[in-house]
C-alpha positions in Angstrom: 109.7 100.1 100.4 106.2 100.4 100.1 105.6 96.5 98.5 107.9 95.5 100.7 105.7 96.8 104.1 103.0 95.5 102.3 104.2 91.8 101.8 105.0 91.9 105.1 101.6 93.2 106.7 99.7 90.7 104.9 101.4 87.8 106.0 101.7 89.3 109.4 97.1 89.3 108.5 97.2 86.3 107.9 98.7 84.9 111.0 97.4 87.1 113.1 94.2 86.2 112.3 93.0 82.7 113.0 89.8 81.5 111.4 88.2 80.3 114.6 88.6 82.8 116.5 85.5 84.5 117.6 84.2 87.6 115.5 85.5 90.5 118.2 89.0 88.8 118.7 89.6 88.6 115.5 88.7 91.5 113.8 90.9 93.4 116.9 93.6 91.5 115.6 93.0 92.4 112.1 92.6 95.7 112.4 95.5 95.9 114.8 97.4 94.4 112.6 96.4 96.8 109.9 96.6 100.4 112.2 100.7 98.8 112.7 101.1 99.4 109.1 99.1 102.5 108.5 100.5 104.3 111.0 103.9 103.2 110.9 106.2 106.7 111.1 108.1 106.1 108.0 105.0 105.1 105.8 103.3 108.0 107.3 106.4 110.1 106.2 106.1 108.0 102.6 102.6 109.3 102.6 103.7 113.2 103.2 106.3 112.8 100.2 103.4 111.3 97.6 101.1 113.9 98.6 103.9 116.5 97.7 105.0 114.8 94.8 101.8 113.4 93.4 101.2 116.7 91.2 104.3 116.0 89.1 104.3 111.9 89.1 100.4 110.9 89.3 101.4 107.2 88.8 103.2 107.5 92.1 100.3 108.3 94.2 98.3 105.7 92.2 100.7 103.1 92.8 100.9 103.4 96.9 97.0 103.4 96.7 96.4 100.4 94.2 99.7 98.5 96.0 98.5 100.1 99.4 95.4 100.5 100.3 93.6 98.3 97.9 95.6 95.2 98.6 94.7 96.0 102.8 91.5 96.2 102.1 91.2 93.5 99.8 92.7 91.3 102.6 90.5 92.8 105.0 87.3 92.1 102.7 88.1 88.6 102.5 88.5 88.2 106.1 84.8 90.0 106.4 84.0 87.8 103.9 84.8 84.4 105.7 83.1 85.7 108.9 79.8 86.3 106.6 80.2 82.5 105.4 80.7 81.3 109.1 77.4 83.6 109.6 78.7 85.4 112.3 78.3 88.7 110.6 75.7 89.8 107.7 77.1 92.4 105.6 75.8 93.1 101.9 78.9 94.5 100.4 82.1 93.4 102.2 84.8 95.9 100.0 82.4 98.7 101.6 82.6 97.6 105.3 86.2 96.8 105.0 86.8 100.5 103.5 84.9 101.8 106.5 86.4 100.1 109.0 89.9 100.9 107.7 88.7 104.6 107.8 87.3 104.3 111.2 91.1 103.4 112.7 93.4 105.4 110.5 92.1 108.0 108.7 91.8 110.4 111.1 95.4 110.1 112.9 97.0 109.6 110.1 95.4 112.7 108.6 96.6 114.8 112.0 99.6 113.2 111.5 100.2 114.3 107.3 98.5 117.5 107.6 98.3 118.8 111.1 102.1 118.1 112.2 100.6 116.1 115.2 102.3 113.2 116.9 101.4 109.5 116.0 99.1 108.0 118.8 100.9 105.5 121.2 100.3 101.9 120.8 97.8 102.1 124.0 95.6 104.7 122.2 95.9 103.0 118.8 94.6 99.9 120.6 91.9 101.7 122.4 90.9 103.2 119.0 90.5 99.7 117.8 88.7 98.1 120.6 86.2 101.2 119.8 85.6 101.1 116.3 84.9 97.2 116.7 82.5 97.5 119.4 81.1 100.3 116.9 81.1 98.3 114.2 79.8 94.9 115.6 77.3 96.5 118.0 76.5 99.9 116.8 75.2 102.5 119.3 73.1 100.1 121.2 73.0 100.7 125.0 74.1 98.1 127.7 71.0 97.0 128.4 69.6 96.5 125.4 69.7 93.0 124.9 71.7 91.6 122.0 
């Protein structure tokens, strides 16, 4: 199940993602199309059953992660990494900022979600959490009239 979700979300990366679009656009889409995956209900209940089972079968929880997580954020990376070659962004370690970034949309539901019995966001505040982290990410804290 879980290679499968997986094979799928990185085509669906991949063609969600053009490479001309501009920096903001695209890295909505990417991360959009990453937060549909993450916080998918039945990969979030996948999650729950590693976490419970990870004690007796390590190599299960080490699968999901090295089939999981690092392939997304190795696709990720190399989309940060195309946007540094265009020179539209300038980042010194792309794995890191594609980490963070992944961090920055899911972590935190997904943790209320395993841990805290809370409800997956809607798609309207999963996109609203993505529009923020980008703005975050690409512009920081800056204020509105700061000039960019």
């Amino acid at each position: 199940m879980v290679s499968d979700r997986l094979d799928k979300f990185l085509s669906d990366f991949s063609m969600q993602v053009s490479e001309d679009a501009d920096i903001e656009t695209g890295l909505n889409a990417a991360l959009l199309a990453y937060t549909d995956l993450a916080l998918a209900p039945d990969v979030v209940a996948l999650q729950r059953i590693i976490l419970q089972e990870s004690g007796q079968f390590p190599d299960l929880a080490a699968a999901f992660y090295n089939n999981g997580l690092a392939r997304t954020a190795a696709a990720l990376a190399n989309w940060l990494r195309l946007q540094v070659r265009r020179g539209l962004i300038d980042l010194d370690d792309v794995g890191e900022a594609a980490g963070m970034l992944i961090g920055m949309v899911a972590s935190a539901p997904q943790r209320a979600a395993i841990y805290g019995g809370q409800k997956l966001p809607s798609r309207a505040q999963i996109e609203t959490r993505v529009r923020r982290c980008v703005r975050l990410f690409l512009h920081g804290c800056e204020t509105q009239g700061r000039a960019r």
